[in-house]
TIKEZA-766485 format. One record per residue (C-alpha): residue number from 0; x, y, z. Coordinates in nm, 3 decimals, always signed. Example, Ala and Ser with C-alpha at 12.3 -4.5 7.8 and 13.67 -1.06 7.14 Angstrom:
<recs>
<0,<+1.230,-0.450,+0.780>>
<1,<+1.367,-0.106,+0.714>>
</recs>
This chain:
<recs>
<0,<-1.063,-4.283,-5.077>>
<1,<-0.903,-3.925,-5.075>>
<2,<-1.278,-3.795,-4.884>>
<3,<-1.192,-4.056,-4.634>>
<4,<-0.840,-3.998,-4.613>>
<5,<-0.913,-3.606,-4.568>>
<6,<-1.208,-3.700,-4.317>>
<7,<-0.963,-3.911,-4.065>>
<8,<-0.697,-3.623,-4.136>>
<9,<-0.992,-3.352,-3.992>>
<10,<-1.058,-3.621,-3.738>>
<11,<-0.723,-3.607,-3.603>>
<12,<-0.696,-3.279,-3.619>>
<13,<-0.966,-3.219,-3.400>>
<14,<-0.849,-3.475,-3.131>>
<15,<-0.505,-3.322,-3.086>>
<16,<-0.655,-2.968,-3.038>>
<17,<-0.871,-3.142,-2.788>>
<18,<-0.593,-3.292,-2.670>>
<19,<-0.417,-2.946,-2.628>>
<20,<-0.681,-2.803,-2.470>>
<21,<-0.692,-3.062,-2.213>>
<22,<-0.341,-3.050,-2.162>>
<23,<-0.251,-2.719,-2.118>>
<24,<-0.551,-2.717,-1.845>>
<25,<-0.363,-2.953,-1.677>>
<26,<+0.000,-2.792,-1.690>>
<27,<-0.078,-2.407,-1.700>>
<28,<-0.415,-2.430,-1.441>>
<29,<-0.199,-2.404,-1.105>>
<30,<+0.082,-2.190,-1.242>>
<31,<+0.065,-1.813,-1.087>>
<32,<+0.351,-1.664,-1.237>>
<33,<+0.296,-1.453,-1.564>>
<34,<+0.673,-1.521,-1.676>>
<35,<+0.650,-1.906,-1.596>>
<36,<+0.331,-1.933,-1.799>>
<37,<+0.428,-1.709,-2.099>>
<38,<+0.786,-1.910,-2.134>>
<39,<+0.630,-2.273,-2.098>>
<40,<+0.359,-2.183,-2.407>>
<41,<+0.598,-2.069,-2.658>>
<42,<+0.878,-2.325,-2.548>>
<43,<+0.556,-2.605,-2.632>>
<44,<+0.487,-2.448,-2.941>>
<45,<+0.834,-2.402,-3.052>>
<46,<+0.881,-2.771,-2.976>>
<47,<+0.590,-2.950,-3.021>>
<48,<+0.415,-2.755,-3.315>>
<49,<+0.778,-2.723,-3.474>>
<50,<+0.741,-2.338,-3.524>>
<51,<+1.086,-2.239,-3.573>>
<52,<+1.019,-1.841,-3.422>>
<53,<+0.757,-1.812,-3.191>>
<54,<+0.672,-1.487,-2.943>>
<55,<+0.416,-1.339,-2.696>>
<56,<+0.343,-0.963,-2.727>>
<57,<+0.212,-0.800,-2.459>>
<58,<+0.013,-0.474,-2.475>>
<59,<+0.203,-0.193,-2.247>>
<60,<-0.048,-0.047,-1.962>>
<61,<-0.027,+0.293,-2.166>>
<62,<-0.239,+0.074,-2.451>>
<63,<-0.038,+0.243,-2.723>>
<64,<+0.241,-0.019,-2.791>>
<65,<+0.384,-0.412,-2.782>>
<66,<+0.666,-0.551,-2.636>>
<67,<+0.770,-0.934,-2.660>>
<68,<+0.775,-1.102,-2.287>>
<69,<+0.845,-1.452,-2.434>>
<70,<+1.001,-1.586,-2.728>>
<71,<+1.201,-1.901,-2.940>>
<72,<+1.394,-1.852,-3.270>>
<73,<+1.469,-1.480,-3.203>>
<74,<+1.786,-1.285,-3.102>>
<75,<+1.805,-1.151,-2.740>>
<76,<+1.849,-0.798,-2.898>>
<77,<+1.527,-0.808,-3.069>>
<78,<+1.322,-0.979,-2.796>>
<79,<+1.489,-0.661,-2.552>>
<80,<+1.460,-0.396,-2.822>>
<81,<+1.115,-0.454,-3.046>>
<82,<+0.854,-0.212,-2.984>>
<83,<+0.542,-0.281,-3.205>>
<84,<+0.262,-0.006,-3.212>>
<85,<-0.055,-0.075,-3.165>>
<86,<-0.218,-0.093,-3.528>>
<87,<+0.098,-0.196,-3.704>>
<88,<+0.267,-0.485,-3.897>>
<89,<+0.066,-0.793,-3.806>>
<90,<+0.104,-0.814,-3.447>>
<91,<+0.002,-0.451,-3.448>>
<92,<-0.307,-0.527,-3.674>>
<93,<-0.435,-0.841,-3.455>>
<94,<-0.407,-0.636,-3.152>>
<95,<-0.621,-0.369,-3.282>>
<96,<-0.866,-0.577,-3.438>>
<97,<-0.881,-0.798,-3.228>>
<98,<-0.890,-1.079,-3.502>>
<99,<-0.686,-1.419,-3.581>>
<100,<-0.448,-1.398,-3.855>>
<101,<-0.327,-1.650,-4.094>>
<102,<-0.120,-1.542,-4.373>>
<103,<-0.030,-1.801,-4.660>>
<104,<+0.219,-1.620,-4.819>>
<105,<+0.334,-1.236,-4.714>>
<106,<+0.499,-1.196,-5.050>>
<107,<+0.104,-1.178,-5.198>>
<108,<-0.080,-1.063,-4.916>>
<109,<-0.247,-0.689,-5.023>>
<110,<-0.228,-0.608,-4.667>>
<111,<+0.141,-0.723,-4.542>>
<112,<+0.352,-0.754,-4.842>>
<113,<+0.528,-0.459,-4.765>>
<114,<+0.704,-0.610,-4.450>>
<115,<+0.873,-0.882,-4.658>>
<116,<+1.057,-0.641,-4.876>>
<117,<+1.183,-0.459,-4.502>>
<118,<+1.325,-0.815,-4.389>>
<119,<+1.074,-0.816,-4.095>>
<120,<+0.960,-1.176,-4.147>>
<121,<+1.183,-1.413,-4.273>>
<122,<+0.901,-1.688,-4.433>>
<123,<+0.607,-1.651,-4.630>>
<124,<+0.384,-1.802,-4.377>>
<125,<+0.278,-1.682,-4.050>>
<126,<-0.029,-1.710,-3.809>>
<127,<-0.082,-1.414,-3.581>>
<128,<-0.376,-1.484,-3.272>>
<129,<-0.501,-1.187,-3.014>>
<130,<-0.521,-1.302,-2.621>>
<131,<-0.809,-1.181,-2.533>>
<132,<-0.985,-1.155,-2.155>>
<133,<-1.312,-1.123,-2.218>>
<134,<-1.376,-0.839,-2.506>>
<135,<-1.012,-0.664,-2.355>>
<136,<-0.722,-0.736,-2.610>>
<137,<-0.424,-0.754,-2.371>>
<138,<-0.087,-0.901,-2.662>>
<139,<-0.110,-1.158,-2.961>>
<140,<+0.079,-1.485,-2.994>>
<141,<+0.257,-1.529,-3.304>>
<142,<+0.418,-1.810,-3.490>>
<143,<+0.600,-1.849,-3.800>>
<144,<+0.909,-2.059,-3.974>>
<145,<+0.752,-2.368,-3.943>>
<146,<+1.025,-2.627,-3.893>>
<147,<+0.917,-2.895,-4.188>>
<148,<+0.889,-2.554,-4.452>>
<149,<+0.511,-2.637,-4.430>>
<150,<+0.276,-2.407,-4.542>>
<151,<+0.079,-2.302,-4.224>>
<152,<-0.314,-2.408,-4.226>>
<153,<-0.636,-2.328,-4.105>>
<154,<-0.542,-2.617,-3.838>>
<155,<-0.237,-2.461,-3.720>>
<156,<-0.416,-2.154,-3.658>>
<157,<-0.728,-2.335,-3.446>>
<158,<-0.415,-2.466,-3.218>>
<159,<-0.243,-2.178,-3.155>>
<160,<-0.588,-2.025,-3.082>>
<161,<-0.626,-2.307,-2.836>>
<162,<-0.310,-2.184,-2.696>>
<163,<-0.404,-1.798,-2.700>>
<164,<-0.741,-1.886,-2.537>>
<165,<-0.535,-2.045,-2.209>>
<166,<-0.224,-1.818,-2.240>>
<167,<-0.513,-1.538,-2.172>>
<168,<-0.712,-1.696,-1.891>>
<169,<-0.341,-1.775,-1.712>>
<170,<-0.187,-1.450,-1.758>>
<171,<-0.556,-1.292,-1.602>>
<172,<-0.566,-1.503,-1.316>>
<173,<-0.175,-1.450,-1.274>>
<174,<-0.229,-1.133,-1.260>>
<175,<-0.557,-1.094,-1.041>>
<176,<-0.313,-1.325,-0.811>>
<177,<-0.062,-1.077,-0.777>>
<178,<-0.265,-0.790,-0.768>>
<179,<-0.403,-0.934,-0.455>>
<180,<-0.084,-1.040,-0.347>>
<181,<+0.034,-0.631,-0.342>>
<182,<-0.310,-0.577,-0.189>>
<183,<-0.270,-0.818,+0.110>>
<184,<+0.087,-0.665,+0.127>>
<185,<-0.067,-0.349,+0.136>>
<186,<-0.344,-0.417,+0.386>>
<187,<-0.061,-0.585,+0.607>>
<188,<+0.123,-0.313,+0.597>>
<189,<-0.163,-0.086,+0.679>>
<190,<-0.267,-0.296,+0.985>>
<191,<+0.068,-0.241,+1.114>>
<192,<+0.104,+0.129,+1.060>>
<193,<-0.242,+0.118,+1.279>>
<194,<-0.131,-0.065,+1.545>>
<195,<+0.162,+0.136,+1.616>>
<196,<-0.068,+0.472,+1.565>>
<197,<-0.284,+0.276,+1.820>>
<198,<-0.005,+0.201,+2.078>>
<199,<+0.144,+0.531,+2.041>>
<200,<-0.203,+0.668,+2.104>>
<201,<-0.268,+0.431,+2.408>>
<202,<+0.069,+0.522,+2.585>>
<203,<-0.036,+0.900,+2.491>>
<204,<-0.337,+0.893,+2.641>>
<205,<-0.228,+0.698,+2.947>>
<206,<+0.052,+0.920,+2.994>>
<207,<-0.198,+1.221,+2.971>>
<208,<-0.404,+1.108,+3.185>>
<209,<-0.170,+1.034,+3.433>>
<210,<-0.008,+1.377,+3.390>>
<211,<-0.386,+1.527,+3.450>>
<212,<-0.531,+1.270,+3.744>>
<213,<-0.261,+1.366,+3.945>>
<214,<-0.236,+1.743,+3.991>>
<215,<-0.612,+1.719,+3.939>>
<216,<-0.698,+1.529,+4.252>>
<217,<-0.417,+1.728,+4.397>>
<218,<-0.632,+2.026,+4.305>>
<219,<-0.968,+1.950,+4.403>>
<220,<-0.808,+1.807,+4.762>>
<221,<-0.666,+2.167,+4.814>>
<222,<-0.994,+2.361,+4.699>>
<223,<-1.184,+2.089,+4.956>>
<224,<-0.995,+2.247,+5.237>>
<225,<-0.995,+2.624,+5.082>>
<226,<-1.370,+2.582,+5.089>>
<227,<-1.439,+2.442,+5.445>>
<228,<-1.214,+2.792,+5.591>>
<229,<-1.459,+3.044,+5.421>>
<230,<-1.747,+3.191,+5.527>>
<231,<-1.850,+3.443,+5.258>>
<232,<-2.135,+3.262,+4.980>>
<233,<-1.959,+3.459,+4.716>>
<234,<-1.571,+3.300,+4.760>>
<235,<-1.756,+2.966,+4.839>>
<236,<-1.976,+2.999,+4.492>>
<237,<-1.627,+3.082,+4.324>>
<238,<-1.473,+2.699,+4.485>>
<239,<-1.782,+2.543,+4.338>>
<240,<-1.695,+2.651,+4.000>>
<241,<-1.376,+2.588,+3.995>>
<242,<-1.464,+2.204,+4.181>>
<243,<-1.718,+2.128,+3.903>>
<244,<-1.463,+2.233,+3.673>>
<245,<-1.177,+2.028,+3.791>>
<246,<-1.477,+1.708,+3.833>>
<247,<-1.538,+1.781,+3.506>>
<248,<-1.187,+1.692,+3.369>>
<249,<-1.083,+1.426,+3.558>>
<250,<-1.445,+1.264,+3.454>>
<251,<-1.303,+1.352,+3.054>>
<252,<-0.980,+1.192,+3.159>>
<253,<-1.140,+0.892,+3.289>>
<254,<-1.365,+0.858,+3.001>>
<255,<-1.067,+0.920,+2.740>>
<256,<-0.910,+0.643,+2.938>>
<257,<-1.227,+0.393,+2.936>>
<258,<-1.279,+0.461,+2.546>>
<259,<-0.902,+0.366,+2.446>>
<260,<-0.949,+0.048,+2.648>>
<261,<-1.260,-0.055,+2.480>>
<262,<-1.178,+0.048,+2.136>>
<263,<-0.850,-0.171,+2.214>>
<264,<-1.024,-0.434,+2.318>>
<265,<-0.799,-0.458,+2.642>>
<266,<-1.090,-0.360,+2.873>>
<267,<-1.155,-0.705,+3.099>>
<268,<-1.501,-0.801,+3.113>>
<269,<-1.661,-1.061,+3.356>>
<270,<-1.990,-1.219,+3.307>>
<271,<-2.250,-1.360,+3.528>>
<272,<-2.614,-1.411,+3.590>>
<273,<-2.747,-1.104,+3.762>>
<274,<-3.100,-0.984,+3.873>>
<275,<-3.121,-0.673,+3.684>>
<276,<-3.443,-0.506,+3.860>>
<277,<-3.174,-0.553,+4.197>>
<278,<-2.939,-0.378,+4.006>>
<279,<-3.120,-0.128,+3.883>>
<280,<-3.282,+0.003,+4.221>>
<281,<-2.913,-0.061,+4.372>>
<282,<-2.776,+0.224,+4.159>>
<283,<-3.096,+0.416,+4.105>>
<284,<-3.051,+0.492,+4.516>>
<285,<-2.723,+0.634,+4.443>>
<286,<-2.956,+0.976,+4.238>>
<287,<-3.230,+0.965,+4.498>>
<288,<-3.087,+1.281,+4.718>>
<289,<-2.913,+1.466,+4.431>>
<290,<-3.279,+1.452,+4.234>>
<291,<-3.475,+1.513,+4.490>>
<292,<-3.244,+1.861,+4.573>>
<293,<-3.327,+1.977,+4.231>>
<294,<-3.657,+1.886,+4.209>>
<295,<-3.669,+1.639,+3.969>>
<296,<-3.902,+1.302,+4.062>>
<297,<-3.762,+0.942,+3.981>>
<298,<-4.010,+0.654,+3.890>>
<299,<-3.906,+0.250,+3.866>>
<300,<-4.111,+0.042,+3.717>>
<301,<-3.936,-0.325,+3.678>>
<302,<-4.169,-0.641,+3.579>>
<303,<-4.222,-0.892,+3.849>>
<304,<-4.083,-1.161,+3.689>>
<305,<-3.786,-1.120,+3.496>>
<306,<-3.513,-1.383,+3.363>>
<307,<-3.114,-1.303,+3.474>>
<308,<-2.917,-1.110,+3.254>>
<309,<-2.589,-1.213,+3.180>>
<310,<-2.379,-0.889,+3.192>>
<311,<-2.051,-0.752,+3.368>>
<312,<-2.230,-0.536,+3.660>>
<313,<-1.965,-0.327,+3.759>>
<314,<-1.953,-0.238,+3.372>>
<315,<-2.341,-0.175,+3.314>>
<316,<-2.290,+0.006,+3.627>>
<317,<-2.106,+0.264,+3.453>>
<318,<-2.395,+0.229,+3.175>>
<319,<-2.713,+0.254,+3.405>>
<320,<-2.547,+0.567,+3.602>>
<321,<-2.425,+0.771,+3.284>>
<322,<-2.765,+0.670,+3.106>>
<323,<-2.948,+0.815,+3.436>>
<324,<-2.711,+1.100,+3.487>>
<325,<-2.778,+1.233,+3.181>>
<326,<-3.160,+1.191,+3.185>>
<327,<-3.132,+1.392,+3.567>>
<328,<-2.882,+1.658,+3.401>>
<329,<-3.144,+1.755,+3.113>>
<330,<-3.463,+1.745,+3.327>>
<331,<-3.553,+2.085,+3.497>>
<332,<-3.692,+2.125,+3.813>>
<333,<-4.061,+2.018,+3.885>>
<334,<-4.008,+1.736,+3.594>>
<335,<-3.954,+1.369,+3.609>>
<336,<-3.729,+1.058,+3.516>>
<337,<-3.895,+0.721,+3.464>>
<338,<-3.687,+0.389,+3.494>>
<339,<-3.859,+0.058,+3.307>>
<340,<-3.772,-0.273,+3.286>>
<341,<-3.949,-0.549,+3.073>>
<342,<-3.900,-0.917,+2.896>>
<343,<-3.965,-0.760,+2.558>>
<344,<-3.903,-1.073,+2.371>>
<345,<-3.801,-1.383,+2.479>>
<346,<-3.439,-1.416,+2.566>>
<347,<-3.360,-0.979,+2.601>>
<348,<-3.454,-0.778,+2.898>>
<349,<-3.515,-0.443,+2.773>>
<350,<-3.442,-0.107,+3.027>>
<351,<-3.576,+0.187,+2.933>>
<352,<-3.465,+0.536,+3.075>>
<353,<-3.682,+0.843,+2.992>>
<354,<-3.727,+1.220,+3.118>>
<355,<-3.915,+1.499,+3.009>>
<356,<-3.593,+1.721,+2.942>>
<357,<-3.561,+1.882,+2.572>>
<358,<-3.465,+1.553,+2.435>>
<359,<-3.200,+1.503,+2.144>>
<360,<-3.369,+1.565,+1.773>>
<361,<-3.428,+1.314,+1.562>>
<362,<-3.111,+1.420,+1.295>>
<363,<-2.895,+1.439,+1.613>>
<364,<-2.974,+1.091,+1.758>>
<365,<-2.726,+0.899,+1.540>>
<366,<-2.463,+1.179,+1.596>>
<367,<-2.512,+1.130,+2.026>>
<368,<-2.314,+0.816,+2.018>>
<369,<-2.031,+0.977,+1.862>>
<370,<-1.643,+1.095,+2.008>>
<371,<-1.694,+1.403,+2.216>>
<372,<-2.048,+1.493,+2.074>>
<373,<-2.305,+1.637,+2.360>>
<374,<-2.600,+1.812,+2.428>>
<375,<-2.491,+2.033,+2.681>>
<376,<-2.218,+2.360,+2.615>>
<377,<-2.007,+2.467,+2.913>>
<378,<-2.027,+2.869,+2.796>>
<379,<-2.426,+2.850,+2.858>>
<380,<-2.685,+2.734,+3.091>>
<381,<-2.771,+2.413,+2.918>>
<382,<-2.543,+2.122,+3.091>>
<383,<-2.230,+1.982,+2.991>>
<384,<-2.018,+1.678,+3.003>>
<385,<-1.753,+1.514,+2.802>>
<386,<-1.900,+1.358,+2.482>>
<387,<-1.811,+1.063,+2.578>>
<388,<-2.075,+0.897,+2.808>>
<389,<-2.312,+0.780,+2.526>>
<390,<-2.032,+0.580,+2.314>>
<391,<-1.891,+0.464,+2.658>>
<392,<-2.233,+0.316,+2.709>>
<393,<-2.310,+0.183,+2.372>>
<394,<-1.930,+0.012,+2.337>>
<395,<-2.001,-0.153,+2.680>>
<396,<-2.342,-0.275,+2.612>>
<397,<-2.221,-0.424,+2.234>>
<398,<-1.946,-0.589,+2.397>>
<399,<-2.269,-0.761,+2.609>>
<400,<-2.446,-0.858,+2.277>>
<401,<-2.685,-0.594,+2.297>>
<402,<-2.827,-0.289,+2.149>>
<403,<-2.829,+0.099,+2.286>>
<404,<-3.054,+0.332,+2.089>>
<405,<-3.313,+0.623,+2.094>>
<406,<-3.747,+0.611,+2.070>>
<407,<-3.788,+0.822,+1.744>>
<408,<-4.158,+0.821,+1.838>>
<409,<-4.110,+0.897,+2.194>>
<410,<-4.367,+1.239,+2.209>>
<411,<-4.203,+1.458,+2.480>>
<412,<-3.872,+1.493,+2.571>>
<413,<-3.600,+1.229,+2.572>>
<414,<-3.650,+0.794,+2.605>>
<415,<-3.394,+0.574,+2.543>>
<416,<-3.326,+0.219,+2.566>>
<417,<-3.073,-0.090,+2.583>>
<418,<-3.104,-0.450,+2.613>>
<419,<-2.913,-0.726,+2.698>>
<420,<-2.950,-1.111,+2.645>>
<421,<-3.110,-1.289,+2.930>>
<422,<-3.140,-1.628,+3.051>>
<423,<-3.417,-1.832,+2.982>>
<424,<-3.559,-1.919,+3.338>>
<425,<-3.739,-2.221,+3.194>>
<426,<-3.401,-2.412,+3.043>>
<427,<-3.295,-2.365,+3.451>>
</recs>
C-alpha cells in the first residue's frame, strides 16, 4: 500500500512539472521584456509553490558579481543593496559551478553551515538552480522559507529547475530582442545620417558644378574668339591647351554630376525596343573624322540578325561613345578599333569594343571601374580623362540588367564588353 501510495505521489509529481513546463511555455513564450518575465516567475513561485522568499540573481556583464533583478519575501533594501560574488554563499557557488543545489538543512551542511550562524538565511532549507543558456551561466534562481515549514525535496528542486530552464530561454530571447531592437535603432539612425551626408553632397555637387559650368563655358566661348583673331601656330597651340583643358573640366563636372544622379537613383531612365546594330553605326559615325585624322582605323562587325534590346538610348549613348572614346584615345596612330555585335546567348546581345592600345593589366581591370581611377595622367603623354567614364558606363548598363567587364584572355591590347537583355524575336 505505502509502494503504491509513494508511486501515485511520484506520478503526480511528474504531471505537475509537466504541467509547469507546459504552462510557463504558454505564459512566458511571447513576453519580450526581461523585467516582465523575471517578476511573473518568482511572483508564480512565491504563490503557487508557497516559497515564502524567492529571488533571481543575475550575473553583472563584468562576470565577477550577482545582483537580485526580481524577488518575493525580501526587503527593498536588500533586493537594492545585495551584491553576491561570484563563487560565494550558495548563489555564489551555483553560479560558479554551474550546478543545482538543494540543501536539507544549512545548520549540517559541511559546505554552508557557516552562513546560518551570519543570519544570511533564515530556514534550514533552501534550493539554489543556475539559468543557464547553453553551457553560459548567466544568474541562479533561488527559493527558500517554504510556506507549510516543509522540508524542501528532490521534487521541489526538479520544478524550480523547470522554471530556471524557461526563465533562461526568456531572458536570452529577451535579450537577443532588444539587442536587435538597439541595432535597428542604430541602423535607422545610420540611414539617416547617410541621407543627409547624401543630400548635402548632392546640393554640393550641384552647386559646384553650377559654379564651374558657368564661367567655364564662359571661358572656352572667349578663347573660341581669341583663337579665330590669331595668326601665329605658336599663340594658337597655346588656345588649344588651354581649350582641352577647360573641355576637360566641364566633361569632370558633367560626369561628377551624372555619377551623383545615378548613385541617387534620381537619374530618369526610359526604356524601349531598339535596333542596337542602328544604334551602334549611328554613334560610331560621330568618331569616323576624328579617327581617321589620327590615323587610327574603325571596324563594325554587327550580326545580321539580331533581337531588340530593351535599353534607354540616349543613356547607352553616353555608354557606346565613352566605351569608344576611350578605345580611340589609347590607340596610336597606324592601329585599329574593332566594334562587334552578337546574340551570345539567347535573350543578351553582347557588344564588344576592342583596340590594339596598351590595354589595362589584368590587377588593374577591377580597379578601372572605380571613382576617378584612369589610365591616362595629364603631366605625360599618355591620355587623360576624368576617372569617371568607366563607372558612368557600368552604373548605366546595371541599371539596364546587364553586365560591363574586361577579356582577361584578350592577347593584345585592350577588349571589353557589355550586354544587355534582348527581346526574344520569336515570342513577337
Amino acid at each position: 500500500m505505502e509502494k503504491t501510495a509513494a508511486r501515485c505521489q511520484e506520478i503526480s509529481d511528474r504531471y505537475t512539472e509537466l504541467s509547469t513546463v507546459v504552462r510557463l511555455g504558454l505564459e512566458l513564450g511571447v513576453e519580450l521584456n526581461v523585467e516582465h518575465v523575471l517578476e511573473k516567475i518568482v511572483q508564480q513561485i512565491h504563490e503557487e509553490l508557497g516559497f515564502g522568499i524567492v529571488s533571481i540573481m543575475l550575473i553583472s556583464d563584468e562576470g565577477d558579481y550577482l545582483s537580485i533583478r526580481a524577488a518575493r519575501g525580501l526587503d527593498d533594501d536588500i533586493v537594492a543593496s545585495a551584491r553576491t560574488p561570484v563563487g560565494e554563499g550558495i548563489g555564489g557557488w551555483v553560479a560558479k559551478e554551474g550546478e543545482p543545489l538543494l540543501v536539507n538543512d544549512i545548520e549540517t551542511h559541511p559546505q554552508f553551515r557557516k552562513l546560518r550562524s551570519h543570519g544570511r538565511y533564515s530556514s534550514k532549507s533552501l534550493i539554489s538552480v543556475p539559468l543557464k543558456v547553453g553551457r553560459k551561466i548567466i544568474g541562479v534562481l533561488n527559493g527558500n522559507n517554504r510556506k507549510d515549514s516543509n522540508v524542501l525535496t528532490e521534487h521541489d528542486l526538479r520544478l524550480l529547475s523547470v522554471y530556471a530552464s524557461q526563465a533562461s530561454v526568456t531572458i536570452e530571447r529577451a535579450r537577443l530582442y532588444r539587442s536587435l531592437e538597439l541595432q535597428a535603432d542604430e541602423l535607422s539612425e545610420a540611414y539617416n545620417q547617410l541621407k543627409v551626408l547624401d543630400r548635402i553632397k548632392a546640393d554640393f555637387i550641384t552647386n559646384v558644378s553650377h559654379e564651374f559650368r558657368t564661367p567655364v563655358t564662359v571661358i572656352m566661348g572667349y578663347l573660341e574668339l581669341l583663337r579665330g583673331s590669331l595668326d601665329e601656330p605658336e599663340q594658337v597651340e597655346k588656345i588649344n591647351i588651354a581649350m582641352d583643358a577647360s573641355y576637360r573640366l566641364a566633361k569632370l563636372v558633367d560626369d561628377s554630376t551624372d555619377i551623383l544622379r545615378l548613385d541617387s537613383g534620381s537619374m530618369p531612365f526610359s526604356f524601349h525596343n531598339e535596333d542596337m546594330g542602328e544604334f551602334l553605326r549611328e554613334t560610331l559615325y560621330k568618331y569616323s573624322d576624328g579617327a581617321a585624322q589620327k590615323g587610327v582605323n574603325i571596324e563594325l562587325d554587327i550580326d545580321e540578325i539580331l533581337p531588340p534590346v530593351f535599353m534607354d538610348i540616349e543613356k547607352m549613348r553616353k555608354v557606346a561613345e565613352k566605351l569608344i572614346d576611350n578605345s580611340i584615345k589609347f590607340t596610336s596612330a597606324g592601329g585599329r578599333v574593332r566594334i562587334t555585335c552578337f546574340a551570345a546567348k539567347k535573350g543578351r546581345v553582347t557588344v564588344a569594343i576592342e583596340d590594339s592600345g596598351p590595354g589595362v593589366p589584368a590587377g588593374e581591370q577591377e580597379r578601372a571601374f572605380e571613382y576617378f581611377e584612369q589610365g591616362g595622367d595629364i603631366m605625360t603623354s599618355k591620355p587623360s580623362g576624368t576617372g569617371l567614364g568607366l563607372p558612368i558606363a557600368k552604373a548605366i548598363i546595371i541599371r539596364h540588367g546587364g553586365h560591363l567587364w574586361f577579356d582577361r584572355d584578350h592577347p593584345k591590347g585592350c577588349r571589353i564588353l557589355f550586354d544587355l537583355p534582348a527581346k526574344d524575336i520569336d515570342a513577337g
